[in-house]
LUMPAMAR-252216 format. One line per 5 residues: number of its first residue (from 0); their letters; for each residue x, y, z of N, C-alpha, C. Coordinates in steps of 0.2 Angstrom, whole numbers. Atoms other than C-alpha are relative to their C-alpha. Last residue first. Layout:
NUM = A = X,Y,Z,X,Y,Z,X,Y,Z; ...
This chain:
143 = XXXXX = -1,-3,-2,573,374,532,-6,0,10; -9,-5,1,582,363,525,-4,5,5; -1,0,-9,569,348,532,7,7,-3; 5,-2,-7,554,351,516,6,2,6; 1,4,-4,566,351,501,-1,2,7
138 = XXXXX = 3,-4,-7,563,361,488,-1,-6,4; -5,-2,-3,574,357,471,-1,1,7; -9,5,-1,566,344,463,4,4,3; 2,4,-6,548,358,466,5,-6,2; 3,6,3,558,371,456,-1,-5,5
133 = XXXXX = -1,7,-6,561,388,466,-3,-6,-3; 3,3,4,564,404,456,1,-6,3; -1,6,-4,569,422,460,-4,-7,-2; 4,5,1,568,440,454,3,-10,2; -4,10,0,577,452,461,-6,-4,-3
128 = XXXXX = 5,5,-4,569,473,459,5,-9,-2; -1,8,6,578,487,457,-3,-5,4; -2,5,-4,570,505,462,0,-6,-6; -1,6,3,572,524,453,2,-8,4; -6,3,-3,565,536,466,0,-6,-7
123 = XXXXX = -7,-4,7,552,548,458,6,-6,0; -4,-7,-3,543,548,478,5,1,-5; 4,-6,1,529,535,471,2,7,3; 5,-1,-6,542,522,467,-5,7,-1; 0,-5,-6,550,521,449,-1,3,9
118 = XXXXX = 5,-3,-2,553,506,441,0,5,6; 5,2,4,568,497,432,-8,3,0; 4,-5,2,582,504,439,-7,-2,-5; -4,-6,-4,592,488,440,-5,6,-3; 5,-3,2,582,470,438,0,9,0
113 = XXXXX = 2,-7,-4,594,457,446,-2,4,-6; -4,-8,2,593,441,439,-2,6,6; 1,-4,9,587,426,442,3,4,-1; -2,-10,3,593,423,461,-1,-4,-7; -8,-1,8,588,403,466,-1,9,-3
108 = XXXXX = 2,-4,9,573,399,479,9,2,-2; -2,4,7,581,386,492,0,3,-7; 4,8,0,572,390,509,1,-3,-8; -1,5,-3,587,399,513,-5,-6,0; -4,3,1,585,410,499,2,-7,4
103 = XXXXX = 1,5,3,570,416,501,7,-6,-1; 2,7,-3,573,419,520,-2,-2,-7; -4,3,-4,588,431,515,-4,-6,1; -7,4,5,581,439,499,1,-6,5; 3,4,2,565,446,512,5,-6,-5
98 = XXXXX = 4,6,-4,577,452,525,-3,-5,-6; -6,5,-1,587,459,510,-2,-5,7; 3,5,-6,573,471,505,1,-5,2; 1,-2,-7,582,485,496,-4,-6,5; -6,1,-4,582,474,481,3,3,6
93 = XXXXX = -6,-4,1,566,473,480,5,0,3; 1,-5,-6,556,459,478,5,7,0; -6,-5,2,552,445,464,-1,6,6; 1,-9,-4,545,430,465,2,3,0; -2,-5,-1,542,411,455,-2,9,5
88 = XXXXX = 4,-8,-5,536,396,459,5,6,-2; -5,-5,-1,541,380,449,-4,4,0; -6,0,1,533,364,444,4,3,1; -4,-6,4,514,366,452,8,-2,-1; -3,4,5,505,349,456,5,7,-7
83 = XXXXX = 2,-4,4,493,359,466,3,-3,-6; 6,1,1,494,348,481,-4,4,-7; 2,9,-1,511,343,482,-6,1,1; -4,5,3,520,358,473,-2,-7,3; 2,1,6,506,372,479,5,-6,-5
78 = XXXXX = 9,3,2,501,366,496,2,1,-9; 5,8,-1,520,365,499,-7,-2,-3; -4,4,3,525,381,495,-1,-7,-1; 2,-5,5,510,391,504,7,-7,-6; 6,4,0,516,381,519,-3,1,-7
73 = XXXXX = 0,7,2,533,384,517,-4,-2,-1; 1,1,6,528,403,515,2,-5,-3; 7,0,7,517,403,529,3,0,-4; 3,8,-2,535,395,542,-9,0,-7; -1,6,3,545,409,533,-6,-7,2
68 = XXXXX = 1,2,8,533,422,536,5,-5,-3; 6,2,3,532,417,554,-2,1,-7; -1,8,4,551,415,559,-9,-1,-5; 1,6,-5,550,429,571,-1,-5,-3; -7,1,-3,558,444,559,0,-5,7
63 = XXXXX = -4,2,8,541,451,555,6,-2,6; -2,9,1,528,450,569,3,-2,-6; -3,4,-6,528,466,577,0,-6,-2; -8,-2,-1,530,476,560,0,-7,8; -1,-3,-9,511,471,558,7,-1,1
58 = XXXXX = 4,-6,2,510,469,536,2,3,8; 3,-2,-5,519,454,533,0,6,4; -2,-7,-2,518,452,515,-2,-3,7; 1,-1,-6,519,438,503,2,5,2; -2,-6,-4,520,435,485,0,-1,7
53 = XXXXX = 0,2,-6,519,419,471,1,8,5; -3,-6,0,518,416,454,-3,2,6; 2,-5,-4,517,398,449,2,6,5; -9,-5,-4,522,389,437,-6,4,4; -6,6,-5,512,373,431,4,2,3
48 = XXXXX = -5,4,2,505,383,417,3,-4,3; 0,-1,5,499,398,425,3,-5,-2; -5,5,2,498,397,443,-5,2,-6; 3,2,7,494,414,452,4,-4,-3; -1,3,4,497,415,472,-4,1,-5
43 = XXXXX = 5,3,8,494,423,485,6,-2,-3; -5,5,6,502,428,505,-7,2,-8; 2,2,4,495,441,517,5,-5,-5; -2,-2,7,498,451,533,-3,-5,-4; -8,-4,2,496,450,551,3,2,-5
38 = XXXXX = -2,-1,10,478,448,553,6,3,2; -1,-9,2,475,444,573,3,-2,-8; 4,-5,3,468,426,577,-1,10,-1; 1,1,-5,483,418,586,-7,4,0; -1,3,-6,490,421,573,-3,2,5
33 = XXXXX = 3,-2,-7,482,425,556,4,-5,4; -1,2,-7,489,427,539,-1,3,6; -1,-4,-5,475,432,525,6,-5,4; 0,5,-7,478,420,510,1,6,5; -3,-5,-5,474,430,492,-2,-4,5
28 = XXXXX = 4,1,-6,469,417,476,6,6,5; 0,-6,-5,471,415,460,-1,2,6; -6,-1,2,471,397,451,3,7,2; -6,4,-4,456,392,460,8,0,0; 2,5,1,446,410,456,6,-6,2
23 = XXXXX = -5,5,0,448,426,461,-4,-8,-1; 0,1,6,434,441,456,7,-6,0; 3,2,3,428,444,471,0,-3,-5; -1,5,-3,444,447,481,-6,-4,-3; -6,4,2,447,460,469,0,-8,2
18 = XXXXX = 2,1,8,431,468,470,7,-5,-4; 5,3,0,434,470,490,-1,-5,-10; -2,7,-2,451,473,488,-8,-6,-2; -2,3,8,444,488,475,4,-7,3; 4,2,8,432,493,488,4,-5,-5
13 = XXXXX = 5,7,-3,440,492,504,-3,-3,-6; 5,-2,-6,453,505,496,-3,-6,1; 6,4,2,470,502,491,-4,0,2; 9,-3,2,482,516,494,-4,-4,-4; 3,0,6,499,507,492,-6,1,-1
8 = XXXXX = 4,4,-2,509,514,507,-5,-4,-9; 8,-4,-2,516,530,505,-4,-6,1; -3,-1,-8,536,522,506,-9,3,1; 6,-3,0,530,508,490,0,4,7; 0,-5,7,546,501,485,-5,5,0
3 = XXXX = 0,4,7,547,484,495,-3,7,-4; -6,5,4,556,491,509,-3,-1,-6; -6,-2,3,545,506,511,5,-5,-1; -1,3,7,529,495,513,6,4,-3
């Protein structure tokens, strides 16, 4: 997790996923990703309004940089602007993490701003984070 600003990891126990994954409802939600039945990471969503707020993470280093988090976050993309009837997705990452920049980008999301020193990490370190924004008129299924 030291690309995205967190190099200790993010210390969450069983419990407070647990209590967390208890407490989501239709408009909240955490998506294990699994191949081939192994847990490789996670996606979610929060729609608010027609917007929705959006992340993902692939978590087993062996399966980043083989297409699979773009292929779950067309899907993820999809289910929410043609089955959820959401307007625009938002996300945001850090700017060290230019893998993840790269495949938003090519699936169409749009740079907002950049977000310079805005939060610390858990080593003192001042990190900037990107923000991004993909309207459902703009996302088109064959680009990527």
């Amino acid at each position: 997790m030291a690309h995205a600003g967190f190099p200790n990891g993010l210390n969450t126990s069983i419990e407070e996923i647990t209590n967390k994954l208890n407490h989501e409802d239709i408009n909240h939600r955490r998506l294990m990703i699994e191949i081939d039945a192994i847990r490789v990471g996670e996606m979610s969503f929060r729609i608010i309004d027609h917007v929705a707020e959006i992340g993902i993470k692939i978590c087993d280093f062996t399966y980043q940089e083989k297409g699979y988090g773009t292929k779950a976050l067309k899907m993820l993309i999809e289910y929410l602007f043609y089955q959820r009837d959401v307007d625009k997705i938002i996300l945001d990452t850090n700017l060290k993490n230019t893998r993840a920049q790269h495949v938003y980008e090519k699936i169409g999301f749009q740079k907002v701003r950049v977000n310079v020193d805005t939060w610390k990490d858990q080593l003192g370190e001042w990190q900037t984070s990107v923000d991004y924004e993909l309207y459902r008129e703009d996302y088109h299924k064959e680009t990527v």
